[in-house]
C-alpha positions in Angstrom: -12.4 -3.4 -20.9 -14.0 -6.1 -18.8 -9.9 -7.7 -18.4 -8.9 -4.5 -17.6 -11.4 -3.6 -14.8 -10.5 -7.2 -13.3 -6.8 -6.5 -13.3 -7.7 -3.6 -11.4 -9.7 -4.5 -8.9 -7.0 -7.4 -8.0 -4.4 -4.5 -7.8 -6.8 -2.9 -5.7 -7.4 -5.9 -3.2 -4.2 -6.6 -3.1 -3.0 -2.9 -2.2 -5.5 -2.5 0.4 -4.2 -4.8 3.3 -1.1 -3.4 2.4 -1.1 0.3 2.1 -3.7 0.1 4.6 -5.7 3.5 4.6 -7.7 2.8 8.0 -4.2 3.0 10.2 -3.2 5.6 7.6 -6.0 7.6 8.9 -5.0 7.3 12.5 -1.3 8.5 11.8 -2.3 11.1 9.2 -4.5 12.8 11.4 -2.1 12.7 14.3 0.2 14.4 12.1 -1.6 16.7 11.5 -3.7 17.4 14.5 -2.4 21.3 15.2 -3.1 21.5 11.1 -6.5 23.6 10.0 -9.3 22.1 7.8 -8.0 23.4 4.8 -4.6 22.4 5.5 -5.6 19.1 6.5 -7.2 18.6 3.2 -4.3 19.7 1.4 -2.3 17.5 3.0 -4.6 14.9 1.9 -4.7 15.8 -1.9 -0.8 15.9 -1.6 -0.8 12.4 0.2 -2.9 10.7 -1.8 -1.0 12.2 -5.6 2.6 11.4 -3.6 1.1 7.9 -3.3 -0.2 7.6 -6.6 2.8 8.8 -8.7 5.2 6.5 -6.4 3.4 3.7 -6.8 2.7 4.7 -10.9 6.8 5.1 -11.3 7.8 1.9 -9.9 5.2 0.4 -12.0 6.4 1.4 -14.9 10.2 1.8 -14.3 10.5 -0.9 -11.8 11.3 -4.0 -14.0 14.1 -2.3 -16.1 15.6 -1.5 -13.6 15.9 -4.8 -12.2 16.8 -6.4 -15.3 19.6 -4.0 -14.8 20.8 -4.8 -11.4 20.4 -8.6 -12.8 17.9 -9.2 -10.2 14.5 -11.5 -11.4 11.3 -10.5 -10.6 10.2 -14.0 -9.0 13.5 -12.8 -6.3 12.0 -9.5 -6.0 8.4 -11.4 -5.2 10.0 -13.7 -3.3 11.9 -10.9 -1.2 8.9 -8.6 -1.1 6.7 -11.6 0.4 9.0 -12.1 3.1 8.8 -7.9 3.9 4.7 -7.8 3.3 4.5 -11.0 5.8 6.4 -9.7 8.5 4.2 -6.7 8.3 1.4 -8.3 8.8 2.8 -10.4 11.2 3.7 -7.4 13.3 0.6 -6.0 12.6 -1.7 -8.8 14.1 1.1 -9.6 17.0 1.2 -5.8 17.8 -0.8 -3.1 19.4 -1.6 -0.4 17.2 0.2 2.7 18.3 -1.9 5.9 17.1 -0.2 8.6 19.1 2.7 10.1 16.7 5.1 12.9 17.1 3.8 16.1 16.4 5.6 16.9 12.8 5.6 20.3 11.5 5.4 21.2 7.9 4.4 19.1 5.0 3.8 15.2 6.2 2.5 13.9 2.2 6.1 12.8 1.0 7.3 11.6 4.4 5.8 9.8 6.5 2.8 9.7 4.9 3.3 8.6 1.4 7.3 7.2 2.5 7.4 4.5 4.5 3.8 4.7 5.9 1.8 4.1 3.1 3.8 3.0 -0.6 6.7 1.8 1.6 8.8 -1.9 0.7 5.8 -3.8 1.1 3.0 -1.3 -1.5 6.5 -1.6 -3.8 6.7 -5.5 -3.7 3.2 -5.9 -4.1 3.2 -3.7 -7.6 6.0 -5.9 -9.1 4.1 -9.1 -7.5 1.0 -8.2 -9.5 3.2 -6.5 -12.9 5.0 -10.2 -12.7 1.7 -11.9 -12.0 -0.5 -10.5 -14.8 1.1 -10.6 -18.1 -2.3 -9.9 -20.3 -2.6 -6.9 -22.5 -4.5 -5.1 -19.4 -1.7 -5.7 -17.0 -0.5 -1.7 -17.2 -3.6 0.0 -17.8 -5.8 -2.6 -15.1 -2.3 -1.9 -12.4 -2.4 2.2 -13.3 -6.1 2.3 -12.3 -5.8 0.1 -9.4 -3.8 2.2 -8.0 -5.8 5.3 -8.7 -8.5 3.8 -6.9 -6.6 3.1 -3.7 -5.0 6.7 -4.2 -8.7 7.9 -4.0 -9.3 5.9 -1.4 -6.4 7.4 0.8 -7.7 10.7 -0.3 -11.6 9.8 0.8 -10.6 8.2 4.1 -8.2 11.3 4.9 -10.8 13.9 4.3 -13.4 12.1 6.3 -11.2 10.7 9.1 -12.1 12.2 11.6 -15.9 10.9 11.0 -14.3 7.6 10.5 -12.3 7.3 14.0 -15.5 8.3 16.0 -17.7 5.9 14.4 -14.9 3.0 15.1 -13.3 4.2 18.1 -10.2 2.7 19.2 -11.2 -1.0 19.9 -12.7 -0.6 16.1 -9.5 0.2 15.0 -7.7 -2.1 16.2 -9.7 -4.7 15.5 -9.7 -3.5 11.8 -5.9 -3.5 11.9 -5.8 -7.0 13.1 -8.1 -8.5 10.4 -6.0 -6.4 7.9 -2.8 -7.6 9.7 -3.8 -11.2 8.1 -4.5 -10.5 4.9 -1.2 -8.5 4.4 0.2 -11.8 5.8 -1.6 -13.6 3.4 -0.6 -11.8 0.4 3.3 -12.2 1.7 2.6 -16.0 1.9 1.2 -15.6 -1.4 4.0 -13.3 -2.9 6.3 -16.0 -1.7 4.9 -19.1 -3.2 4.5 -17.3 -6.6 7.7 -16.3 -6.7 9.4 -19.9 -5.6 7.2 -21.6 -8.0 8.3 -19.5 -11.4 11.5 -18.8 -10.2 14.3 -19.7 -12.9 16.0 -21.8 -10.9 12.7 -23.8 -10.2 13.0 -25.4 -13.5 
């Protein structure tokens, strides 16, 4: 149990910087600023399960399929490092841009869940950490990892608008700056791992 709980909370560390729920929070509710309270928060619940079973799917699925397209996981890490770094290089060389086109309808699938929040980069880092961790409580430590930051996305929706105020906009963008280098670290990271195991490494 004890294995399992440290598997997730790597999963979870290393998701955070990446799916990123504080800019989340700023796009989500300025998708949905015409939306009512109870819409909002269904729009949340639908987010956060969108997220979840994305993520969950490409745990799970995403290796065979590779193995069928011939393509290794150490390439996959290697690729996904270089699309998680230029994220976070974007996101600590670029203003934060909260104002978003007003979208009507349902925003959980896209562009909440797809690209915003388990885009390339969320994707990469799931095969990263499947590659990563082969102990018996890689799948079970991954799956509730990423329920947790799934409940995160859901927490941090409901209570945005509490959240923004308290920041305000130099708090979060400062917030998206420090998280713009960890997500750059974790690409670095993604990278190195992958170069060092790669088959052609040895």
């Amino acid at each position: 149990m004890h294995a399992v709980l440290l598997t997730a909370g790597e999963a979870f560390l290393a998701l955070l910087p990446v799916v990123e729920p504080f800019n989340g929070t700023a796009h989500f509710l300025g998708l949905t600023s015409r939306h009512s309270h109870e819409q909002r928060r269904r729009e949340a619940v639908l987010t956060a399960v969108t997220v979840a079973t994305i993520l969950l799917v490409f745990l799970f699925a995403g290796e065979p399929l590779l193995h069928h397209l011939g393509v290794s996981l150490e390439s996959l890490q290697i690729a996904g490092g270089i699309v998680v770094g230029y994220i976070g290089f974007r996101m600590v060389t670029e203003p934060r841009d909260p104002h978003d086109p007003e979208v009507h309808g349902s925003v959980a699938f896209s562009p909440m869940a797809m690209p915003l929040l388990a885009g390339p980069g969320a994707l990469a880092v799931v095969l990263g950490l499947d590659a990563w961790d082969g102990g018996a409580s890689r799948f079970p430590g991954l799956a509730l990892g990423i329920v947790g930051i799934s409940l995160m996305i859901f927490l941090f929706f409901t209570l945005g608008g509490t959240l923004i105020r308290v920041l305000g906009e130099k708090g979060l963008n400062a917030v998206h700056a420090v998280l713009g280098l960890l997500v750059l670290s974790v690409g670095v990271e993604l990278v190195v791992h992958g170069i060092v195991n790669h088959p052609a490494a040895h």
